[in-house]
C-alpha positions in Angstrom: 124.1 192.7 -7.2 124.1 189.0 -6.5 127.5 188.3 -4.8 128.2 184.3 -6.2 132.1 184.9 -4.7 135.3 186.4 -6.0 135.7 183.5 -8.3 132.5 183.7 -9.8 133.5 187.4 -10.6 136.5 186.8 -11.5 135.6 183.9 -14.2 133.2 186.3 -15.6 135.2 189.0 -16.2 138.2 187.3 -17.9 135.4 185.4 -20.5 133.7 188.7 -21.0 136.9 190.5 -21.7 137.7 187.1 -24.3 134.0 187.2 -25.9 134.3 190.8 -26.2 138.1 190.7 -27.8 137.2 187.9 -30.2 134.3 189.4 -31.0 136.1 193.0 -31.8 138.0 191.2 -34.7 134.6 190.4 -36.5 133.5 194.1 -36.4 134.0 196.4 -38.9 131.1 199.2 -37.8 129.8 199.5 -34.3 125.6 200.2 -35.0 124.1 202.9 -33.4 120.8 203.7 -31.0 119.0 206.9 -30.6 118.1 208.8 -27.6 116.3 212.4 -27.2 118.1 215.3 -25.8 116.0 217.6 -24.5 117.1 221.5 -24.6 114.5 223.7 -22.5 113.4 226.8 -22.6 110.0 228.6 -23.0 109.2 225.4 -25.5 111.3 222.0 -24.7 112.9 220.7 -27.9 113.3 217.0 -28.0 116.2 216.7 -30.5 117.0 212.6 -31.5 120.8 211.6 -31.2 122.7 208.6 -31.6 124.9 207.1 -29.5 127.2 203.9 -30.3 125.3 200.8 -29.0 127.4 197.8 -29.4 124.9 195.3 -28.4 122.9 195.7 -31.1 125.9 193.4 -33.0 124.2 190.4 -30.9 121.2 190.4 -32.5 123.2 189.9 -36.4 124.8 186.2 -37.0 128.1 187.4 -35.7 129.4 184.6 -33.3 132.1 184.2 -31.5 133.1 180.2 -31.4 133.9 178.2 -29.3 132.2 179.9 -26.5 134.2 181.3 -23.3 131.5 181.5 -21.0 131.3 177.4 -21.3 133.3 177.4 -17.7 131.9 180.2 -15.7 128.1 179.5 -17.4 128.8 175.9 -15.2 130.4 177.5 -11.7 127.2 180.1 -12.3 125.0 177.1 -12.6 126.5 175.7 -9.4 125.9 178.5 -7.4 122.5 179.3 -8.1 121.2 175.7 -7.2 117.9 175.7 -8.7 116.0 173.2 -11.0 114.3 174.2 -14.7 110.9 172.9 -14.4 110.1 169.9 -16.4 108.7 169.4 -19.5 106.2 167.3 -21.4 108.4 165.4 -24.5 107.0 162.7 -26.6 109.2 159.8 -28.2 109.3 158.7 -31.6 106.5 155.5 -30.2 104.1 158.6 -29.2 104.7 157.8 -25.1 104.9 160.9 -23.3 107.7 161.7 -20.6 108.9 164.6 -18.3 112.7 165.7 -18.8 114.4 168.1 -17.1 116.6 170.8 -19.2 120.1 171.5 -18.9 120.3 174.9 -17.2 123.9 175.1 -18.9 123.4 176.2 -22.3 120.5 178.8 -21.4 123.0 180.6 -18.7 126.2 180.7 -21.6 123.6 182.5 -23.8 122.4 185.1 -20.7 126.1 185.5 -20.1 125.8 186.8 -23.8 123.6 188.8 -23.2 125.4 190.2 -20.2 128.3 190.8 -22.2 126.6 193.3 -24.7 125.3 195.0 -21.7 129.2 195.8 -20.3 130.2 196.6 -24.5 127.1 199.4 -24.2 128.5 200.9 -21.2 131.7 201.2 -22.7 130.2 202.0 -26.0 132.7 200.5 -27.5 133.5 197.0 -28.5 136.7 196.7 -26.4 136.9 195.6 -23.0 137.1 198.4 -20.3 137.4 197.7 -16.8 135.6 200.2 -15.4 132.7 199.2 -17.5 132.4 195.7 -16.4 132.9 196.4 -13.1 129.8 199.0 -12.9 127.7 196.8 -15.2 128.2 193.5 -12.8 128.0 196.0 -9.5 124.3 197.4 -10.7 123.4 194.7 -13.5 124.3 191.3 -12.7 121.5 189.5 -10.6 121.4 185.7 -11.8 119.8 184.3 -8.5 116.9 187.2 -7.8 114.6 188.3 -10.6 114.1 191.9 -9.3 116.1 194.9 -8.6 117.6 196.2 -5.4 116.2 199.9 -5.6 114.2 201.6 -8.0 113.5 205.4 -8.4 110.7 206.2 -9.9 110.4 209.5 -11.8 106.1 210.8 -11.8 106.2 214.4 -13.8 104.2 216.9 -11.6 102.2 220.6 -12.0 100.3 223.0 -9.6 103.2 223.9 -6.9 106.2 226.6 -7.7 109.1 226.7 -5.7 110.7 230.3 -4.8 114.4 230.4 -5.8 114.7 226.5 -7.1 114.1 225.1 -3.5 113.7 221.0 -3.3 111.5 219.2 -0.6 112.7 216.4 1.3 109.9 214.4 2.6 110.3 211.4 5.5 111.1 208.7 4.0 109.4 206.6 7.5 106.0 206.7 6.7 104.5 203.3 6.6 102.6 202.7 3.8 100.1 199.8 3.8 101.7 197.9 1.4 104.8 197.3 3.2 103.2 195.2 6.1 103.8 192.9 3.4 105.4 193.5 0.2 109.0 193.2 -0.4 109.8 197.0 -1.5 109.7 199.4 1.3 110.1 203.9 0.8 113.6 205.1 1.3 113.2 208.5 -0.7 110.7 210.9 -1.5 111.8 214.1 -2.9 110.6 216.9 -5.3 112.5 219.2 -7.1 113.0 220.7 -10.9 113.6 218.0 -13.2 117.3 217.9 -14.9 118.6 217.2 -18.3 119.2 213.6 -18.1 116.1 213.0 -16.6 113.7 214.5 -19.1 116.3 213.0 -21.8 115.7 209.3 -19.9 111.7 210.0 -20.2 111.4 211.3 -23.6 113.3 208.7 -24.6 111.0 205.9 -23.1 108.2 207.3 -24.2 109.2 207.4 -27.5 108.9 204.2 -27.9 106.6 203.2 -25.1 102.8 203.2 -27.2 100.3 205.8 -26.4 100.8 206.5 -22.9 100.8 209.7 -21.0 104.5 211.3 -22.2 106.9 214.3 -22.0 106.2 216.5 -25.0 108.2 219.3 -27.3 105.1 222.2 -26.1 105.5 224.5 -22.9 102.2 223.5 -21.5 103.4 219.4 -21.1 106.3 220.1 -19.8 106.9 219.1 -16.5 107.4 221.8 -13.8 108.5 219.6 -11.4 109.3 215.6 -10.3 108.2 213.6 -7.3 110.6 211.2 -6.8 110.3 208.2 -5.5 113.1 205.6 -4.2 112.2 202.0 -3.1 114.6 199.6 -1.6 114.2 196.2 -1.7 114.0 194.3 2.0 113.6 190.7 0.3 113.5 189.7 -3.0 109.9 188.7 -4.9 110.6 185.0 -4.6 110.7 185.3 -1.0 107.8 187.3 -0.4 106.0 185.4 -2.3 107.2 181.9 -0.5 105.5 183.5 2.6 102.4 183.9 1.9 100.1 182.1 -0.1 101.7 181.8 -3.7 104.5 180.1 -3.1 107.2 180.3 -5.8 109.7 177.6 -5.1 112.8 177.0 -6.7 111.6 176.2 -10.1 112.3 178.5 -13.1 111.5 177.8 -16.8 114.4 178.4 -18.8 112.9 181.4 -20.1 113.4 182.7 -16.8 116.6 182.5 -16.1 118.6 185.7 -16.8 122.0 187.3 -15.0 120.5 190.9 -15.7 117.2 191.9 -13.2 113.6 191.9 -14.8 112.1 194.8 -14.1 108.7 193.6 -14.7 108.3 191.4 -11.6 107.5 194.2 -9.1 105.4 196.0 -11.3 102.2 196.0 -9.2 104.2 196.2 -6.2 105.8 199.7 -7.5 102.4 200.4 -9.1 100.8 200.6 -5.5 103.5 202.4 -3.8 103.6 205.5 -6.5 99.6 206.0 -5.5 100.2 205.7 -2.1 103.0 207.9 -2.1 101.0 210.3 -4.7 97.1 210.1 -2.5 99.4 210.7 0.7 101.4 214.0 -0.9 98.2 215.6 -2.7 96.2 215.4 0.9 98.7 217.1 2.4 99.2 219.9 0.3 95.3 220.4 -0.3 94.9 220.4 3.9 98.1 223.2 3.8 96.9 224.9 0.8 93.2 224.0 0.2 92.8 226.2 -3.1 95.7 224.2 -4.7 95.0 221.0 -6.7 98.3 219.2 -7.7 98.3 217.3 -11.0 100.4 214.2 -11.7 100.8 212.1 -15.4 103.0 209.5 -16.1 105.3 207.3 -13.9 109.2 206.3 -14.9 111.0 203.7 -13.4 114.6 204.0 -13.3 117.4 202.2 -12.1 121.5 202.2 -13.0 122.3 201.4 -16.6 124.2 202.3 -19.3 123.0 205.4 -20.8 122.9 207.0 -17.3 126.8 205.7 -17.0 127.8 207.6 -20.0 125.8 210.7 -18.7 123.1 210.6 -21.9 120.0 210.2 -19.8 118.5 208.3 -17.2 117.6 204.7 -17.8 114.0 203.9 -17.6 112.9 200.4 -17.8 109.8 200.3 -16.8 106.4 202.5 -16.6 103.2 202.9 -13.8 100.4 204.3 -14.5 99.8 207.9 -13.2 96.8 210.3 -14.8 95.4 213.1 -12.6 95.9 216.0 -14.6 93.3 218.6 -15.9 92.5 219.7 -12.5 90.9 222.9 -11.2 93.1 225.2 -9.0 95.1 227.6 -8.0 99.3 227.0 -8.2 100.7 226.9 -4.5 103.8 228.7 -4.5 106.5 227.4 -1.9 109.5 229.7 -0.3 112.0 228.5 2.2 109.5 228.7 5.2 106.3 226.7 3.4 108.7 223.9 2.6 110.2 223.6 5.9 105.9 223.6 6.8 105.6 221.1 4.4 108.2 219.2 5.0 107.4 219.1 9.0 103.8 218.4 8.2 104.4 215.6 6.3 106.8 214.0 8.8 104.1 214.3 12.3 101.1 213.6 9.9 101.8 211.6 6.9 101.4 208.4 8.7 97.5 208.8 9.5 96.7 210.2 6.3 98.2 207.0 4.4 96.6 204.6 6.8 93.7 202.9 4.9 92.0 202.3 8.2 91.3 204.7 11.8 89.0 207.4 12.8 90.6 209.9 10.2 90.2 207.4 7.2 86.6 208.0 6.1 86.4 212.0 6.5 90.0 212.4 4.8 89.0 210.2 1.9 85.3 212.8 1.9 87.4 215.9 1.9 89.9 214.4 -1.1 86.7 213.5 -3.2 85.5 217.6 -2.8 88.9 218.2 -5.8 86.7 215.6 -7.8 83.5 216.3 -8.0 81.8 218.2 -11.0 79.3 219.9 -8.9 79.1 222.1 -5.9 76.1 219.8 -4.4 77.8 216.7 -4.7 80.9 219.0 -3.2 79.0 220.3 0.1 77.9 216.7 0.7 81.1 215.3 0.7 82.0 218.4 3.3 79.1 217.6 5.3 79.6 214.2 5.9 83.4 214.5 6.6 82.2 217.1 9.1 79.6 214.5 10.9 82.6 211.9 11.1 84.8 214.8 13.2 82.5 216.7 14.8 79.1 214.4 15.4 80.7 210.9 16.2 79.2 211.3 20.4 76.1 212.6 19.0 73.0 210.9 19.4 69.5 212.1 18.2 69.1 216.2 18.1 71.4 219.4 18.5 73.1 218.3 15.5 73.5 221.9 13.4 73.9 223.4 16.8 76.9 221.1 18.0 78.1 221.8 14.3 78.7 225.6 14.8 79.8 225.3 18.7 82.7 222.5 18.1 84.1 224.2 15.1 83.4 227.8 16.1 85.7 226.8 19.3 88.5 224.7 17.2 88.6 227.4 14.3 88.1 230.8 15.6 90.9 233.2 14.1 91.4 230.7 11.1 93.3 232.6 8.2 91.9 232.0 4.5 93.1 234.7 1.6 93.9 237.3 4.0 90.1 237.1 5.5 90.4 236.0 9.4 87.1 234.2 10.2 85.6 235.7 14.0 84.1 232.4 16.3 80.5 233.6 15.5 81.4 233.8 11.5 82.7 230.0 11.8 79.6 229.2 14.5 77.3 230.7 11.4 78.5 229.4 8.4 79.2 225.7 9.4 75.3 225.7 10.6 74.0 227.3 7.1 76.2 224.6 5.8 74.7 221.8 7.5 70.8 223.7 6.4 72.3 223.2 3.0 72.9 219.7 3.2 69.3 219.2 4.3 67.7 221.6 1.3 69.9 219.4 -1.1 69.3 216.0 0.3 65.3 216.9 1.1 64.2 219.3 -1.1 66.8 218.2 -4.3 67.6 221.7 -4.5 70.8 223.2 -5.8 73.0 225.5 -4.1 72.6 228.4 -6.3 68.7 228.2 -5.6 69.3 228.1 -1.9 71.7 231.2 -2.2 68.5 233.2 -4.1 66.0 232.3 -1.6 68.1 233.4 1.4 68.1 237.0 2.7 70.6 236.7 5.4 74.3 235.9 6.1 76.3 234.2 5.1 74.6 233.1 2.0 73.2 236.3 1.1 74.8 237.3 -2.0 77.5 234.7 -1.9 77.9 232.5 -5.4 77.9 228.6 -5.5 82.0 228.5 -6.2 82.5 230.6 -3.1 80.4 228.9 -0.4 82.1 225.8 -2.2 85.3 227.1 -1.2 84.9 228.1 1.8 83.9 225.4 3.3 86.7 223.4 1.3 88.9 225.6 3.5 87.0 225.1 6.7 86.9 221.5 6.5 91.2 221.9 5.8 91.4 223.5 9.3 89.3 221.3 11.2 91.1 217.9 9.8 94.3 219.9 10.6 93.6 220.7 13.9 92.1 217.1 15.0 94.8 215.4 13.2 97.3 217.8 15.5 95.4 217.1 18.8 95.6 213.0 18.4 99.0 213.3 16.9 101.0 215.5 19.4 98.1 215.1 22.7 97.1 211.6 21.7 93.7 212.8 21.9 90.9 211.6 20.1 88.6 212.7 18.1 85.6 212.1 20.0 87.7 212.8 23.2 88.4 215.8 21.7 84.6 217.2 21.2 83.6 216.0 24.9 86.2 218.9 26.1 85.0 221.7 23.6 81.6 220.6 25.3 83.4 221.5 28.9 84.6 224.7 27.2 81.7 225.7 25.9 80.0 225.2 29.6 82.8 227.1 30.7 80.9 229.7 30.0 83.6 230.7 28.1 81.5 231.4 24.7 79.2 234.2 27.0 80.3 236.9 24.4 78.8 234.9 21.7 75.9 236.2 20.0 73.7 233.3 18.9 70.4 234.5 18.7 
């Protein structure tokens, strides 16, 4: 809310509660909107019910005359202390001249307009105190053009919670975008979407064109919602001033409202859902590599008057979100792998949003091995996320060998499906993997023809999928565990490989076989 004073408040109030009483007199039927109730079970059934929406009566011829918001429309006006940009008007002798439009009668109709908004959350056409006061607390922003907070509602698949169990994720990670956007992340949570929620989506989408939507069938039915709160730090106008699009304090009359518009942010909310999505799907695929979370369809919600009356959320806006019809198995959270999750994300998150550092170019390699429709393209990917961590001192030669020694050392004991892999399994595999990489790259074989012509482990009998997935899993532990040393050590990556090279001539890898 835009505080203009007491006085300001109070001069609203008493001409709303006069509009509205005048207007009550005209009325003989209060019109109706719909909304969808949702009622879940194995199939969700949207059923369509009305609701009395009062300010529908604005749009008819019904008036109420004189005006009361002719006062407060002028203290309003004197507050805000801006200038309607000029126009281009031509006299009757064709001679063309700027003039500058009363801001006065555009702010008594927005006051209006703001008055239908109090009638719909009374949903009535009397005046209700209550009503007006939580309609000008949430609603009534005549100086900004964009809302305090948001929360933003993206439906989600591919994880099950054990006994209903919500993550809390923290809400400190610093997202690129907030160096210098207005918006910054003050929630992130997932949990099982309720009743007024998939009422507040359904409803949207109803009416929202051919975009990805809540539907009545089992299978596009949310199983869960990220959700996402931002919290404004400084209105659009201002960030804007400060860079290089300065806004001024110039409006066109068709600009100036006393309700937010919730189209202003848009790419700024746009940006922050994918970087809060790309940050949450890394982390889950580096805790539970065989998993593959989907996400479709972004709401944006803030207070209004359906939510008031406890009907559904209001959603007033939509991003774009469509990563669904992925491959993978569901990761199913208890108590003790959200509380993993949950402290993962808060030492890690950070790096893995970062657009830029040493971990930036082999994250983004193992996050394009869930893309890829083959398991050449796949290894590849592996491969060169591997040479990022593991190669980045190495100059020249020893390059398969330095492969299996620094990972064979970081991942011996790794878990994967019950199967724990020995030093001289990881030492093996990670150098086949790197031959691969040459017999795809060199010889434009495919993995399935390098499996055939090998007669030794680990490739002997082994199918494409599974040496796909395994090293999808390898790759998992090794980010892990260099993300852990520079975290918690402060160690770097390439700091990091000159001491496995001082373990290794240790001599503590004299039990290896590596013949």
């Amino acid at each position: 809310m835009t505080d203009l004073g007491a006085e300001v408040r109070d001069a609203m109030r008493e001409a709303t509660r006069s509009y509205i009483e005048q207007l009550s007199e005209q009325v003989a039927e209060i019109p109706s909107g719909t909304y969808l109730a949702a009622e879940s079970g194995f199939f969700t059934v949207l059923t369509e019910e009305g609701y009395p929406r009062p300010s529908l009566l604005l749009e008819d011829d019904i008036a109420v005359e004189p005006t009361p918001f002719e006062d407060v429309a002028g203290q309003i006006a004197d507050a805000l202390e801006v200038d309607i940009e000029p126009t281009m008007t031509i006299d009757e002798e064709g001679n063309g001249r700027h003039t500058h439009h009363d801001l006065h009668p555009r702010l008594v109709e927005a006051c209006i307009d703001f008055a239908g908004l109090v009638m719909d959350y009374a949903g009535d056409v009397t005046f209700s105190e209550e009503a007006f006061a939580t309609a000008y607390e949430e609603n009534f922003e005549p100086r900004l053009s964009d809302r305090p907070r948001y929360t933003i509602l993206v439906p989600m698949w591919g994880i099950s919670f054990v006994d209903n169990e919500q993550v809390t994720l923290d809400a400190d990670t610093q997202f690129d975008i907030e160096f210098e956007g207005p918006y910054t992340v003050t929630g992130i949570e997932i949990g099982k979407p309720n009743t007024l929620e998939q009422n507040g989506m359904a409803t949207f989408a109803k009416d929202a064109g051919p975009e990805p939507r809540p539907s009545l069938g089992q299978k596009y039915t949310p199983d869960y919602l990220l959700r996402i709160e931002l919290s404004r730090r400084g209105t659009y106008r201002e960030f804007r001033a400060n860079i290089d699009h300065p806004l001024g304090d110039e409006r066109t009359l068709a600009s100036v409202h006393l309700r937010p518009n919730d189209r202003v942010s848009h790419n700024v909310v746009q940006s922050f859902v994918d970087d809060v999505i790309d940050t949450l799907e890394c982390c889950l695929r580096l805790l539970y590599p065989f998993s593959n979370p989907e996400f479709e369809g972004g709401y944006v919600t803030a207070p209004g008057p359906l939510r008031y009356r406890d009907l559904a959320v209001d959603v007033v806006n939509q991003v774009r979100v469509d990563r669904r019809d992925r491959d993978g198995d569901v990761a199913t959270l208890d108590a003790s792998r959200i509380a993993s999750l949950e402290t993962f994300w808060a030492e890690y998150a950070n790096r893995i949003a970062s657009n830029s550092g040493e971990f930036h170019r082999p994250l983004e390699r193992y996050n394009d091995m869930y893309e890829r429709d083959s398991v050449e393209d796949a290894v590849l990917d592996c491969i060169i996320a591997i040479e990022n961590l593991l190669l980045n001192d190495v100059r020249g030669s020893s390059y398969s060998f330095r492969i299996g020694l620094r990972s064979g050392i970081l991942l011996e004991g790794v878990e994967y499906k019950r199967r724990s892999w020995s030093k001289d399994e990881v030492y093996r595999f990670m150098q086949q993997l790197y031959g691969i990489r040459g017999d795809i790259v060199h010889e434009n074989q495919t993995v399935a023809e390098i499996i055939e012509a090998a007669n030794h482990d680990p490739l002997a009998s082994q199918h494409p999928a599974t040496i796909q997935e395994y090293s999808r899993q390898l790759l998992s532990r090794l980010l892990t565990q260099y993300l852990k040393y520079a975290v918690q050590e402060g160690i770097s990556p390439q700091d990091l490989n000159t001491e496995i090279d001082r373990i290794a001539r240790s001599g503590s890898l004299a039990d290896w076989d590596l013949s």
